[in-house]
C-alpha positions in Angstrom: 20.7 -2.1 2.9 23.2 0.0 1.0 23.5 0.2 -3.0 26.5 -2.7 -2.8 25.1 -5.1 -1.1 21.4 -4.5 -3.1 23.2 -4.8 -6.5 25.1 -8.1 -5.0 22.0 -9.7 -3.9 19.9 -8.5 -7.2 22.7 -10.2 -9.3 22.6 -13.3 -7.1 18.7 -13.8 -7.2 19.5 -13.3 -11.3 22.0 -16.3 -11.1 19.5 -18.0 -8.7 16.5 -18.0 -11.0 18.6 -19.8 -13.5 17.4 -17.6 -16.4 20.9 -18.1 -19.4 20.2 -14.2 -20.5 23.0 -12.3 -18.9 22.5 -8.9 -17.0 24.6 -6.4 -19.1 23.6 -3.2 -16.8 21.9 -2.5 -13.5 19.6 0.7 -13.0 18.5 2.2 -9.5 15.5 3.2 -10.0 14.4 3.5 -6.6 12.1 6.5 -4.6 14.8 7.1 -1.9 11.7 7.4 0.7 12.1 3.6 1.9 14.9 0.9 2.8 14.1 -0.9 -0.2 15.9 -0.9 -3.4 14.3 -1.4 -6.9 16.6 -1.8 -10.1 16.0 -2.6 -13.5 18.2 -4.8 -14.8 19.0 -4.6 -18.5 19.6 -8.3 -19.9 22.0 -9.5 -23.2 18.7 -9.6 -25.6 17.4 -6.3 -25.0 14.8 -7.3 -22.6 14.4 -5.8 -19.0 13.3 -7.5 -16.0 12.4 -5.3 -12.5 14.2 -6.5 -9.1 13.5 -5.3 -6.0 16.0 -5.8 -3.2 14.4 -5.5 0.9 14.9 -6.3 4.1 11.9 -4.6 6.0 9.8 -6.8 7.9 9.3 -10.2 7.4 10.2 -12.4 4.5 7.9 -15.1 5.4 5.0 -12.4 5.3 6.5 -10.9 2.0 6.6 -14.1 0.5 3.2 -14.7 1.4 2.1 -11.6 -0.1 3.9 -12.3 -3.2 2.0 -16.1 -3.0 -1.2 -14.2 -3.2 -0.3 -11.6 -5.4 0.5 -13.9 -7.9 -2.8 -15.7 -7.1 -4.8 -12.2 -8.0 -3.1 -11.3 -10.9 -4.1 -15.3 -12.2 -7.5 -15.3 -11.4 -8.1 -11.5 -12.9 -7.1 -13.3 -15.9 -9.3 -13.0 -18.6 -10.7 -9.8 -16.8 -10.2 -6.1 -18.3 -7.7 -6.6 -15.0 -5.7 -8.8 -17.3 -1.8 -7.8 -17.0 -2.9 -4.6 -14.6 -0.4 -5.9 -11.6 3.3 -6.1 -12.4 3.7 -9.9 -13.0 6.0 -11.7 -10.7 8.5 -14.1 -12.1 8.0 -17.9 -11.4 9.5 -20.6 -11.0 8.4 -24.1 -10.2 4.9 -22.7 -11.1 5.2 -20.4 -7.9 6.8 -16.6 -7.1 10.3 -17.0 -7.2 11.8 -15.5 -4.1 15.7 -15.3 -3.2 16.6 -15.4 0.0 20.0 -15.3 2.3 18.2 -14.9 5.4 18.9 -11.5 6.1 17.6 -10.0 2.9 15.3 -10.8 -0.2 14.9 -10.1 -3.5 11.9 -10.6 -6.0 11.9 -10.1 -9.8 9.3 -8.3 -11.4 8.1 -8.2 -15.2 9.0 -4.8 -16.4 5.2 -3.7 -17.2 4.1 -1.3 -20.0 3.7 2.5 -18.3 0.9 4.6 -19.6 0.7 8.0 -18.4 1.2 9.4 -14.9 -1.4 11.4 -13.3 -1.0 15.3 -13.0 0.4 15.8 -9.5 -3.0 17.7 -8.6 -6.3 16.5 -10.3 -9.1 18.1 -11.8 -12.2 17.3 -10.7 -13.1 14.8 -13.6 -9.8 13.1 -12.9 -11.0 12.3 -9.4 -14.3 11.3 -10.1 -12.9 8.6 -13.1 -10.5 7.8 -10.7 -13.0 6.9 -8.2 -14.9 4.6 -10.9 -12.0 2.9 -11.7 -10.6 1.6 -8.4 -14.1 1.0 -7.5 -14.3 -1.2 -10.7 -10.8 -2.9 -9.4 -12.2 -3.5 -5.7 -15.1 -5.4 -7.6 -12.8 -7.3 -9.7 -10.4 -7.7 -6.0 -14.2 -8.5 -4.2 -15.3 -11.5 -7.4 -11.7 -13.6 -6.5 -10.9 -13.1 -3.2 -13.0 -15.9 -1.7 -10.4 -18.2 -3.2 -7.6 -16.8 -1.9 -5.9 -18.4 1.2 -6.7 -16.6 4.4 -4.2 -13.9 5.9 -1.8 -14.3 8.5 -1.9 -11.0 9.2 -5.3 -8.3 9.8 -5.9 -4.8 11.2 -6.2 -6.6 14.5 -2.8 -8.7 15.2 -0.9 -6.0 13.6 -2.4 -3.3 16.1 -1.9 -6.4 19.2 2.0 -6.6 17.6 2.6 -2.8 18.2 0.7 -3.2 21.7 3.5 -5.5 22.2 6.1 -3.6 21.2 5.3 -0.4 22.9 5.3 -3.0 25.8 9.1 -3.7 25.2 11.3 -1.1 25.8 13.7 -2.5 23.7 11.3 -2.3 20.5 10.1 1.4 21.6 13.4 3.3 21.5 14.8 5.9 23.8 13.7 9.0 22.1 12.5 11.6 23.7 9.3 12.4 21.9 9.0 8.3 22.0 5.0 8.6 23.1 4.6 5.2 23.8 1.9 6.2 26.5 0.4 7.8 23.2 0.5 5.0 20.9 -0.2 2.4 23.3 -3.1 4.3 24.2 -4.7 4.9 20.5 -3.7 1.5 19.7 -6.0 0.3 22.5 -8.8 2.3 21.7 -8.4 0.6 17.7 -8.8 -2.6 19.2 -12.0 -1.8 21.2 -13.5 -0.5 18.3 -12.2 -3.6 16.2 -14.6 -5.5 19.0 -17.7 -3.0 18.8 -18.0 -3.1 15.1 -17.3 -6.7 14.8 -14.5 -6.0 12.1 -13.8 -9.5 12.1 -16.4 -10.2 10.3 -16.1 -7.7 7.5 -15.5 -8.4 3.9 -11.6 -8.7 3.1 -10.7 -8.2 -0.3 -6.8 -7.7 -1.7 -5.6 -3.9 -1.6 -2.7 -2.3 -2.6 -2.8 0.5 0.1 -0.1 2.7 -1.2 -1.9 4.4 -4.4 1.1 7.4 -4.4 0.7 9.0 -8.0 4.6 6.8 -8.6 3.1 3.5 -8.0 0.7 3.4 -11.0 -0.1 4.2 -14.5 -3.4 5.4 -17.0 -4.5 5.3 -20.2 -5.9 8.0 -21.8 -9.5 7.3 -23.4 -9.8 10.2 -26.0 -12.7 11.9 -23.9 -11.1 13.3 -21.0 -11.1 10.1 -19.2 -8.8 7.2 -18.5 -8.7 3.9 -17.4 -6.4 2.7 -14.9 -3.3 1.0 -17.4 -0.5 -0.3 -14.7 0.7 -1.0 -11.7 4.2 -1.9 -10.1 4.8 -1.3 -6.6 3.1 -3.9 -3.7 5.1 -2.8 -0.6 1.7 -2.5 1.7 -0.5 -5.5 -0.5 -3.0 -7.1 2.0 -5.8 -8.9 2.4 -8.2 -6.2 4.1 -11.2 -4.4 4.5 -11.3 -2.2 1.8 -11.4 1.0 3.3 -7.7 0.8 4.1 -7.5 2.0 0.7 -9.2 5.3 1.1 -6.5 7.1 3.1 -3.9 7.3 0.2 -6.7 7.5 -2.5 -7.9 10.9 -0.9 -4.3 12.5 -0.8 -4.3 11.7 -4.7 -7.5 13.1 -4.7 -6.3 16.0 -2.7 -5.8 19.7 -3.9 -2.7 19.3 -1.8 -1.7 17.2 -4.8 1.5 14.9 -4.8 4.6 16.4 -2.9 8.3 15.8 -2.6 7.8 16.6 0.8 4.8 15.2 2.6 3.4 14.3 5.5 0.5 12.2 6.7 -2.0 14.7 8.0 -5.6 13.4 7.9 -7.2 16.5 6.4 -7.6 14.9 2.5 -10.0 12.9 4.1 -12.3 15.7 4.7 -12.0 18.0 1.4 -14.5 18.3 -1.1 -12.4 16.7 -4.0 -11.9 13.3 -1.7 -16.4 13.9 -1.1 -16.5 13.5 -4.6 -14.3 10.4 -5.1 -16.7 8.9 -2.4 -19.4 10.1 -4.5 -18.4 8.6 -8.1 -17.4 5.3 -6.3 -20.5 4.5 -4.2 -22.0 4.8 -7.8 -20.1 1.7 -8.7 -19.6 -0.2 -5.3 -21.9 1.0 -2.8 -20.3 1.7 0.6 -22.3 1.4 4.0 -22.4 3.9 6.3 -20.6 1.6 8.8 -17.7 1.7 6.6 -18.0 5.9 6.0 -17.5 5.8 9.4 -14.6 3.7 9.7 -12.8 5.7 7.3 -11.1 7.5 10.8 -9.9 4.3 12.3 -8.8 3.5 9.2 -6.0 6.1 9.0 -5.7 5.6 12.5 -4.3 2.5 12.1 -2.4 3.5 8.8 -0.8 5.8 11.2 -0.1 3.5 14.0 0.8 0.3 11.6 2.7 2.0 8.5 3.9 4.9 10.5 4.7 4.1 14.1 5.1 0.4 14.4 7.0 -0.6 11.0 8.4 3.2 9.8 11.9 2.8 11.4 12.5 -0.3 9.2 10.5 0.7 6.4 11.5 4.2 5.8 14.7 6.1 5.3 16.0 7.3 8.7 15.6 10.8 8.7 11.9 10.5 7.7 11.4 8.0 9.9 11.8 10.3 12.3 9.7 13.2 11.7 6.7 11.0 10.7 6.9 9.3 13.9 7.5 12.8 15.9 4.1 14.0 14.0 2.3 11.2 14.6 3.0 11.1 18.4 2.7 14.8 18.7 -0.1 15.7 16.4 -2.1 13.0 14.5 -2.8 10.4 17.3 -3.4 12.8 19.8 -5.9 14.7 17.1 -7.5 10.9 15.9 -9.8 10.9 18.1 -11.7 13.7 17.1 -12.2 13.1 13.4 -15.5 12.2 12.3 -16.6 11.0 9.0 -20.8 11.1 10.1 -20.9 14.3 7.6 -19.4 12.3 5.0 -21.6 9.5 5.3 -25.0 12.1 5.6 -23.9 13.4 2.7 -23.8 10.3 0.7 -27.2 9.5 2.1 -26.4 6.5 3.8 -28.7 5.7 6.6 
């Protein structure tokens, strides 16, 4: 979707929600990694309001999301989670969503920023880090029995690329296509799904993308922070909450937070990600069964987020070179990653 047609369906959505303040200005202020737009838009009393403008995916499954984002952000009322996630507009006492069907939009409350996290993180940082998502995933873990269920898991997204790697049509023509690679790693996924009975695992709402844009802090006065904001819900789920980890350890990384990036698994393995794992098994205790998941996890971060939905989600010429790494370099390598060391070291038997 181009900037014309973004700012055309923005202003429509505006007119839609049948608010009588007038938009006097519209501000890109989008990443430029993905397809989707995000705009402030600067209304006749002063006030802003956030829109963001897609057409990745599904809408059905973004409106869903949306449904239960909204549900979250409710029930963490009254919580020191109140106002954390970007409210979503409403109307009719749900998420207002516009829709043409070929694109959406959704209109955000313009939440307060605190401070943005240094692009690499001492030590401390990580460790407060680690207590406060693990004090979020409690808050997440406390609400999320009364949530509806998912359409969507780990497992019929991983069956939905199967397919498509199936269909030459969805798998493309180029050269370095590896769909013998990626049907193959998407296979073994599944069959470790079945082993560890991941069905039955505790799902909780994530956020998934934790990239040092996406969320804000508030200083405390004593070197620490508490986690103040957040805005961006392009991967929200209803998941095991190691899907998490991935992005968590590259903000955790000495690599710190890049321009240009890539999605190599070695953050999971550095000492400053051990010692996130450290300060948030103090708060909420992991099992070693999920340590050791921690693999599979960005496995399927890789195959999902990467392979099956990057050509859609992503600008073009990134889409490209994250899918020619991930058939060339990280599924090939996946299997080879181990996490035991990680969960010895956190003395999980």
């Amino acid at each position: 979707m181009d900037d014309t047609a973004a700012r055309s369906a923005v202003a429509a959505a505006w007119g839609g929600y049948g608010d009588p303040r007038r938009i006097h200005g519209i501000e890109e202020t989008s990443a430029h990694v993905s397809t989707n737009r995000v705009y402030r838009l600067h209304l006749d009393d002063g006030t802003t309001v956030m829109a963001k403008a897609s057409s990745y995916g599904s809408y059905f499954l973004f409106a869903e999301d949306h449904d239960r984002l909204s549900e979250v952000a409710t029930l963490l009322t009254g919580t020191r989670w109140s106002g954390f996630l970007a409210g979503i507009l409403q109307r009719d006492r749900r998420p207002y969503r516009w829709y043409d069907g070929t694109c959406w939009v959704v209109l955000y409350v313009d939440v307060p920023r605190g401070e943005a996290l240094p692009r690499t993180l001492q030590t401390s940082d990580v460790q407060c880090l680690a207590r406060e998502v693990a004090e979020f995933h409690l808050a997440c873990a406390e609400v999320s029995s009364h949530l509806p269920p998912p359409s969507h898991s780990v497992k019929s997204d991983a069956l939905a690329l199967l397919a498509s790697v199936s269909d030459t049509s969805e798998s493309g023509s180029e050269a370095d296509d590896g769909a013998d690679a990626i049907s193959r790693s998407a296979h073994e996924l599944l069959v470790h799904l079945d082993r560890i009975d991941f069905d039955h695992w505790p799902r909780i709402p994530i956020l998934v993308d934790w990239n040092l844009g996406n969320f804000s802090v508030q200083r405390d006065g004593h070197g620490g922070f508490r986690l103040h904001s957040r805005w961006d819900y392009d991967w929200f789920r209803i998941d095991s909450r190691l899907l998490d980890f991935y992005f968590l350890s590259r903000v955790s990384s000495a690599t710190g937070d890049r321009t240009a990036f890539t999605y190599s698994p070695h953050t999971l393995f550095e000492d400053r990600f051990a010692a996130f794992l450290r300060s948030y098994h103090r708060v909420f205790p992991l099992t070693r069964e999920e340590v050791l998941f921690l693999p599979w996890a960005y496995r399927f971060f890789v195959l999902n987020y990467v392979v099956r939905e990057g050509r859609r989600f992503f600008r073009p010429d990134l889409a490209a070179r994250f899918r020619r790494e991930a058939v060339r370099t990280y599924l090939p390598g996946a299997g080879s990653l181990d996490a035991t060391p990680i969960a010895d070291a956190l003395g999980l038997a």
